[in-house]
N, C-alpha and C positions, 0 to 999 in steps of 0.2 A: 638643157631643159629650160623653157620658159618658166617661170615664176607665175608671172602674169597670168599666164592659160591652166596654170595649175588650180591658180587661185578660184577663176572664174567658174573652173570645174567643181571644184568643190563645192563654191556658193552654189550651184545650178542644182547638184546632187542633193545639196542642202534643202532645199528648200520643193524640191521633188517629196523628198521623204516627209517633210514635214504636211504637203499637200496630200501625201498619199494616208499618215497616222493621223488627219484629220478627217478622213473619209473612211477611219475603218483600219489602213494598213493589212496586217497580215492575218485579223482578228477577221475579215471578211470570208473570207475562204472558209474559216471552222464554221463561221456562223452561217453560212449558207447549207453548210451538211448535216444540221442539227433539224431533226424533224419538230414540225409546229403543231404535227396532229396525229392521231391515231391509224384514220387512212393513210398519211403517206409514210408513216414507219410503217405498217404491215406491208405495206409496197417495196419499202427497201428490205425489211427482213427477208419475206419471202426471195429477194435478188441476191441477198448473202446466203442461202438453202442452196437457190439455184448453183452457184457460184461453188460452193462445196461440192455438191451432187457434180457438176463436172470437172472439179478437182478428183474428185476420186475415180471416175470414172476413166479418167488419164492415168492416172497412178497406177490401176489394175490393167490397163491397156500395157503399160511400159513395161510393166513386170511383168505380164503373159510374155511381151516380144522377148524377153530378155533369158524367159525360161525357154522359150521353145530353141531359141537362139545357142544357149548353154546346149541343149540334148543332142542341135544338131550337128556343131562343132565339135571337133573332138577333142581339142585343145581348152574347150568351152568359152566364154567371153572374156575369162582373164581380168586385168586388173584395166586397162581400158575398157571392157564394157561397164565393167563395175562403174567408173568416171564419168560413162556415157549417159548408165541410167539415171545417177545420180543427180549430173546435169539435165537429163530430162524433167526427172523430179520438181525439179528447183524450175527451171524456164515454165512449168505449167503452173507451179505455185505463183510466179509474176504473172502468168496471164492471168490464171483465173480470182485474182485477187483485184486483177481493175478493171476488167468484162466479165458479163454484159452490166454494162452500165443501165442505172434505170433513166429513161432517156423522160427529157420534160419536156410536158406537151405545151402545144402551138397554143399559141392567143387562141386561133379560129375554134381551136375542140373542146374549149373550157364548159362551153353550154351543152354539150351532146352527151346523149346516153342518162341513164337513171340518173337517179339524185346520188347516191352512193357513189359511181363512176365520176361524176360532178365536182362531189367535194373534195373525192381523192386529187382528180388533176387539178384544182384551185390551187391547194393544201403545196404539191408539187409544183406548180408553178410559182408560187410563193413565196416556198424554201430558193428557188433560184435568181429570184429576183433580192431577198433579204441583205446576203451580202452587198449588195450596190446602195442602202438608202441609209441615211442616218439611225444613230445609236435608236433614239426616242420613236425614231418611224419602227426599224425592226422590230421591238419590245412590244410596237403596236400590233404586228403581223404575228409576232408569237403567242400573243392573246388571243386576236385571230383564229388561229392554229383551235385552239380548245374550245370555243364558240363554234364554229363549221362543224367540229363532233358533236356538239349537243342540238344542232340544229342536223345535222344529217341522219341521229336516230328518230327527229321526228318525221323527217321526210320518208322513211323507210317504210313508215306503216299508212302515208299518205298517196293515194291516188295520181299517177299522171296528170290524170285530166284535171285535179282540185286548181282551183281559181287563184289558190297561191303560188299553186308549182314557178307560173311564169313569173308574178315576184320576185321569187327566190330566186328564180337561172336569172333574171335582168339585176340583183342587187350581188349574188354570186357572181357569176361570171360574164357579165360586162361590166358595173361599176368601180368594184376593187381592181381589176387588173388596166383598165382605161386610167383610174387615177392614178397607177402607178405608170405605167408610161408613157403619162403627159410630162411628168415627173421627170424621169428617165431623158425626157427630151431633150432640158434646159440642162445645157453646158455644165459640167461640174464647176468649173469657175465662177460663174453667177448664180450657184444656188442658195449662194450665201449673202445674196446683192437683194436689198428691198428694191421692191416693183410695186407699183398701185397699193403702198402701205405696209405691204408683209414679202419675206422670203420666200423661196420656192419650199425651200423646207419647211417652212412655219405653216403653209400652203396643204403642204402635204398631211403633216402631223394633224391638222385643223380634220383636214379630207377624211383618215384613216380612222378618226377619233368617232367622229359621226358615222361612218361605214360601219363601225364597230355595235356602237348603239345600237344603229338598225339589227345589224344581225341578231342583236341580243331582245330587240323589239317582237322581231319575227319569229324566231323562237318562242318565245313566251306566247304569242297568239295562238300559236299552233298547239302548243301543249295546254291551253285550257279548255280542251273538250275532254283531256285524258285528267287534268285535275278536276273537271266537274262529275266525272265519272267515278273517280275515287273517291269526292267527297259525300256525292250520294248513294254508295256503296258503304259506306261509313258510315253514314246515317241507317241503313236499313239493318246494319249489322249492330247498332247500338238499341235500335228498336228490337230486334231480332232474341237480341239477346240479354238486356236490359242494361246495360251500361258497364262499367268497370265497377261501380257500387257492389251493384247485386251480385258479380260474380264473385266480389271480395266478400258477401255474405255468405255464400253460397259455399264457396271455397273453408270458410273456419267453422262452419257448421257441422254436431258431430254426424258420425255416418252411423246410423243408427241398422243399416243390412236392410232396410226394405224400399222395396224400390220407390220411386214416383208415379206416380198415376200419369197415366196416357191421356192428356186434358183432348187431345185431336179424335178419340173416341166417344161418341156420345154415349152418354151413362143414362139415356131414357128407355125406361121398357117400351117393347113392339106387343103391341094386342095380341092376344091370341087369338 
């Protein structure tokens, strides 16, 4: 055995690992399967329903075979079929525990379809890009995550054709995912190398931080025709009703059994 090549192997695995626990290590992989929003868990939820519904669906397939199988042998399946079904059992519990997979969409589909279909493939394409980017970038994209849900309830009750739609799909689904894989582009070795003053990561982080903003800018626009709505709702119902004063009057005042006068009926005699 060489010494020497032992050694050099070592340092090399060394320092692998140590490239790889500065990028995340094995902490990448959980954090990429951790949903950022409410669209894309109800996408994987529904994929673990699916996923059961044809786990069982194998299950009662295997035990029909196994029963008609028993009726028609006369010796019946014995203690080998027993193994067989059993191992059927089991090799369908490994399939249907890692298909179907919820598959993540293309860059090109990220703008298509409604605003709800939108935010959900964002949301998922997201989640798959997260693992590969710095701690402070992820944390940015899981914030992300809960911002696209409160921006995609307003788009729900918004018009195709409104003047912000296209906004929203040009800072949704081309801005965030463009700066991510410009990102992506630059060699893991040099993203930690300053260029024209800052790092690729500082770069990024900077990028993410203001993407962020806006979405929470856009949001907010959109829902002040539903808070001016509320607030002059508010007002007619405090005129309506006289305020929280009068109802506190109103409310400790004793109830003496006769009713109120109907003031909406006019109390003027009609000529005979």
């Amino acid at each position: 055995m060489n010494l020497s090549d032992e050694t050099d192997r070592a340092l090399s695995d060394g320092k692998r690992l140590v490239a790889d626990n500065r990028a995340g290590g094995r902490h990448r992989m959980a954090r990429s399967q951790n949903s950022i929003g409410s669209s894309s868990a109800a996408v994987k939820r529904k994929n673990w329903i699916d996923r059961a519904k044809y786990f069982a669906g194998a299950v009662v397939a295997i035990l029909a075979t196994a029963t008609v199988a028993g009726l028609v042998l006369e010796s019946g399946i014995g203690f080998t079929g027993l193994m067989m079904v059993a191992l059927g059992v089991m090799a369908a519990a490994f399939v249907f525990a890692n298909y179907p997979k919820v598959k993540t969409p293309k860059r090109s589909d990220l703008k298509q379809g409604n605003p709800k279909q939108m935010v959900t493939r964002v949301e998922l394409w997201l989640e798959a890009q997260k693992g590969l980017l710095p701690d402070e970038a992820a944390a940015l994209v899981d914030q992300m995550g809960s911002q696209l849900d409160a921006l995609e309830t307003q788009l729900e009750s918004m018009d195709e054709t409104h003047p912000a739609m296209s906004e929203v799909q040009e800072l949704v689904g081309e801005y965030i995912p463009e700066t991510i894989d410009n990102y992506l582009k630059v060699p893991a070795h040099l993203r930690g190398e300053e260029h024209a003053g800052n790092t690729a990561d500082e770069r990024l982080i900077a990028s993410l931080t203001k993407l962020s903003g806006e979405i929470d800018r856009v949001t907010r626009r959109l829902a002040e025709g539903a808070l001016d709505d509320l607030a002059v709702k508010s007002r007619y119902l405090e005129y309506r009703y006289g305020g929280d004063e009068l109802l506190e009057d109103l409310s400790s005042s004793p109830d003496t059994g006769v009713p109120l006068p109907d003031l909406s009926v006019s109390t003027t005699k009609q000529p005979r």
